[in-house]
C-alpha positions as CSV (number, residue, x, y, z in Angstrom):
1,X,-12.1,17.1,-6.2
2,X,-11.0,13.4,-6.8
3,X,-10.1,11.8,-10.4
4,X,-10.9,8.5,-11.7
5,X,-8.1,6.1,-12.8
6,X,-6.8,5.9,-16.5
7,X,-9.5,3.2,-17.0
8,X,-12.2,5.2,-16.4
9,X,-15.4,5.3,-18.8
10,X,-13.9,1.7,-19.8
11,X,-16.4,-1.4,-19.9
12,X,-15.5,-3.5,-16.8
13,X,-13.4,-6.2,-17.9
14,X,-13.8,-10.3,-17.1
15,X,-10.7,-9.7,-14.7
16,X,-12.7,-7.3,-13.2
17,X,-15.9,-9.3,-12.6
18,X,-14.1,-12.1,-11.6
19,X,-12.0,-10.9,-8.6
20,X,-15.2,-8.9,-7.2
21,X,-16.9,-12.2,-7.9
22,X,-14.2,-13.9,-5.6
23,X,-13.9,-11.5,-2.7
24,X,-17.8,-11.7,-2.9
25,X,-17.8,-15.6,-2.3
26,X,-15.1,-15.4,0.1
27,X,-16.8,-12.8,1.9
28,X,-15.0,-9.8,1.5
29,X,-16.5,-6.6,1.3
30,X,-14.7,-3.7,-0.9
31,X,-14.8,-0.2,-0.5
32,X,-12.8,2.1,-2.7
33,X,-12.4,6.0,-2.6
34,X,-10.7,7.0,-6.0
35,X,-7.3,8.5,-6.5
36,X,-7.4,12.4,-5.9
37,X,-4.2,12.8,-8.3
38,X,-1.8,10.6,-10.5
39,X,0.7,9.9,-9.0
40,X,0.6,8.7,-4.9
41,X,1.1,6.5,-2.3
42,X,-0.7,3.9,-0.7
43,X,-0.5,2.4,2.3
44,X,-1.8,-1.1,3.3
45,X,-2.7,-1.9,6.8
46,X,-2.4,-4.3,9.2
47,X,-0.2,-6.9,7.2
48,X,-0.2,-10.0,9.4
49,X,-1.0,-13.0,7.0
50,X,0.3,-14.2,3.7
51,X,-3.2,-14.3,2.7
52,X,-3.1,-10.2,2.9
53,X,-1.4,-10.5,-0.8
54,X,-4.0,-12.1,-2.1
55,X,-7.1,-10.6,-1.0
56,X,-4.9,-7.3,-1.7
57,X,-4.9,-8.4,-5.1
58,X,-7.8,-9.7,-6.0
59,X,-9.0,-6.1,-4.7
60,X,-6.6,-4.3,-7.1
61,X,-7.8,-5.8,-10.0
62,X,-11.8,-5.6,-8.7
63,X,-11.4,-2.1,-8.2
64,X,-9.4,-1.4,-11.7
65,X,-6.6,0.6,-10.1
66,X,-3.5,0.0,-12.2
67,X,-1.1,0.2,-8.6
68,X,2.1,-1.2,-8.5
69,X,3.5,-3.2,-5.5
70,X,7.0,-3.9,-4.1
71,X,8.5,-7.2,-2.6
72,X,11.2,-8.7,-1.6
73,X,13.2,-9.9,-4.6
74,X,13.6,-13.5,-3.9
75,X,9.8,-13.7,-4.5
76,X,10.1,-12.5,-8.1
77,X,11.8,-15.9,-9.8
78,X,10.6,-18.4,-12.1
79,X,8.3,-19.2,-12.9
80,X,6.5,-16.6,-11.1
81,X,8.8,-13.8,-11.9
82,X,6.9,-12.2,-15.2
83,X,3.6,-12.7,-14.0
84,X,4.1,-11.0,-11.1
85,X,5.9,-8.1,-12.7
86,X,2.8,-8.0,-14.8
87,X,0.7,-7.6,-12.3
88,X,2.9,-4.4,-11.0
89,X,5.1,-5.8,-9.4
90,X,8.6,-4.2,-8.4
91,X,11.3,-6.4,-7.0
92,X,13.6,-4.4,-4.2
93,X,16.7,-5.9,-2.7
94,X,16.1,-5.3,1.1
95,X,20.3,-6.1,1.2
96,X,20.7,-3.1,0.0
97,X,19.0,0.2,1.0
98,X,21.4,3.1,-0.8
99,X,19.6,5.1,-2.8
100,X,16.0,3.6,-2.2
101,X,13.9,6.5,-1.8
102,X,15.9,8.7,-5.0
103,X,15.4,5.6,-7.5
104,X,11.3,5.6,-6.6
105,X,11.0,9.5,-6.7
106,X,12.6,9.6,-10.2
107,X,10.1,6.8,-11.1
108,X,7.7,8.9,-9.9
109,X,9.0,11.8,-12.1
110,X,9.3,9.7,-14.9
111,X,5.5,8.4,-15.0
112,X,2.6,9.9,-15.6
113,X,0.2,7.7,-13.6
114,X,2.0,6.0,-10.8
115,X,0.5,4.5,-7.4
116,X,2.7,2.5,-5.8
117,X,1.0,0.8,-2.7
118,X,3.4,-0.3,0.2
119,X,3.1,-2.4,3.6
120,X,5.0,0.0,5.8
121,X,5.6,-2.5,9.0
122,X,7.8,-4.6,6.0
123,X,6.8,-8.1,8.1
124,X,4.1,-9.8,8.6
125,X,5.2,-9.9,12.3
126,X,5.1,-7.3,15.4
127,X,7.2,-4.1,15.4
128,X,7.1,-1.0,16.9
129,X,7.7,1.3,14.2
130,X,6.4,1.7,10.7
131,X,9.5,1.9,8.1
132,X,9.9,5.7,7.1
133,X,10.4,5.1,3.3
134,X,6.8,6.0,2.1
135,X,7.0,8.9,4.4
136,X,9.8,10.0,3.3
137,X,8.8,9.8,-0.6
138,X,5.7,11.3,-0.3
139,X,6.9,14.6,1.6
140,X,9.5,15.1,-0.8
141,X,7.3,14.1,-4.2
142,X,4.7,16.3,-2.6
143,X,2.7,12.9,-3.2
144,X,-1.1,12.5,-1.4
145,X,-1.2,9.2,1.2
146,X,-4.0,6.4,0.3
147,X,-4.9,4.4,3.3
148,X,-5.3,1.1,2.3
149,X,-6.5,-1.4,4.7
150,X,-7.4,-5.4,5.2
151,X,-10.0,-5.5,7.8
152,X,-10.6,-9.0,8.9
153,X,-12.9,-7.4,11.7
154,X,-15.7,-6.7,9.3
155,X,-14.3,-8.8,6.2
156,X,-13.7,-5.2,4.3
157,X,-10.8,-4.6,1.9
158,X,-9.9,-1.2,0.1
159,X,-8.6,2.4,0.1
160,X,-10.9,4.4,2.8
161,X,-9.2,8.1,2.5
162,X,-6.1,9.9,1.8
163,X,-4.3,12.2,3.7
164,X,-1.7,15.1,2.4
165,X,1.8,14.6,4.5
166,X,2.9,17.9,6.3
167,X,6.6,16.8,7.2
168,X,5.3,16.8,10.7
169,X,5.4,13.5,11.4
170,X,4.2,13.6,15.0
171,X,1.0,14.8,13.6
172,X,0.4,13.3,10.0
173,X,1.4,10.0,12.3
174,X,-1.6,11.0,14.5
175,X,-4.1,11.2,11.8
176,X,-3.1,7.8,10.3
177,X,-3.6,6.1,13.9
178,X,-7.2,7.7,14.1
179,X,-8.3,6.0,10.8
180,X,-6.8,2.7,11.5
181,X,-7.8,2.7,15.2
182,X,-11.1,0.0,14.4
183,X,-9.0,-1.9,11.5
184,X,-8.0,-5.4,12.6
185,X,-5.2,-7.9,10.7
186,X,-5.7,-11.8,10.4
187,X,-3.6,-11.9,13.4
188,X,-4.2,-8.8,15.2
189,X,-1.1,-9.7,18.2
190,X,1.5,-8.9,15.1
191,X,-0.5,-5.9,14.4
192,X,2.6,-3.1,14.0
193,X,2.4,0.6,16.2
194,X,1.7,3.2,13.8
195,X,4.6,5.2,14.3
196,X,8.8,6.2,12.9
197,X,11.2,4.5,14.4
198,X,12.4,7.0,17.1
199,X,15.7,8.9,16.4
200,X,18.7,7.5,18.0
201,X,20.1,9.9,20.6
202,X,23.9,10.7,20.6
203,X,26.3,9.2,23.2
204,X,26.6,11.6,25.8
């Protein structure tokens, strides 16, 4: 059974009316399966424009989920800095990567509502591998997997499904392909493959 976010029941604010009022006259369509728990994950595919941060935003507030976001910390600096802490942003120091997925799990622990929504290729250019952080958070939180998307395809923006992680990544990696398989990016030739970086083997 899926749960309603902590604003539930509440009168739709201005904020509200006015970001589905903008995706409206820029054309975008939203489409937004509610959270199944509290606390989760979500994950926002393709990411190949800057302009994915916006529409992603305008979204958020549209749809009244109170998510947080990370970014790189050299965007969060005057005079942009509070407001886009206020908005839910987290600041992470790519320099540095020690500890990264222990600090968000005990975030997670600490918080009672927490959806933290991520671009797992990290660029806005090609790769071919997603980055394993999310992954590795939500199999050991026990945390549900929102798939998040910006379709430019059909103009559509939202959360379309989530998925429960197994620790088989071979086959949780499977079932995020299938849903993104018709989901297309601004530029869809720095579209990511859905899949972990391979393991390195060991010199022989």
């Amino acid at each position: 059974m899926q749960m309603t976010t902590p604003q539930a029941g509440v009168r739709t604010s201005l904020l509200q009316r006015f970001a589905a009022a903008a995706l409206r006259a820029f054309g975008w369509r939203s489409v937004f399966v509610p959270p199944p728990a509290p606390k989760g994950i979500i994950v926002v595919y393709p990411h190949t424009s800057n302009w994915d941060f916006i529409v992603g935003v305008l979204f958020k507030f549209a749809a009244g989920l109170p998510a947080h976001w990370m970014g790189k910390d050299s965007l969060f600096r005057w005079p942009l800095r509070r407001l886009f802490i206020r908005m839910g942003g987290i600041p992470i120091n790519r320099r540095e990567r020690t500890g990264f997925v222990a600090t968000l799990l005990e975030e997670f622990a600490r918080q009672e509502w927490m959806w933290l929504a991520v671009a797992p290729e990290g660029t806005r250019s090609r790769t071919d591998h997603w980055k394993s952080g999310f992954y590795q958070i939500a199999v050991a939180g026990g945390l549900p997997v929102g798939l998040g998307f910006i379709d430019y395809a059909t103009r559509s923006v939202g959360i379309g499904a989530y998925l429960e992680m197994t620790g088989d990544a071979e086959a949780d990696f499977a079932r995020i392909r299938a849903f993104y398989t018709d989901k297309r990016g601004r530029r869809p030739d720095q579209e990511s493959d859905i899949r972990l970086k391979p393991p390195r083997t060991p010199p022989p």
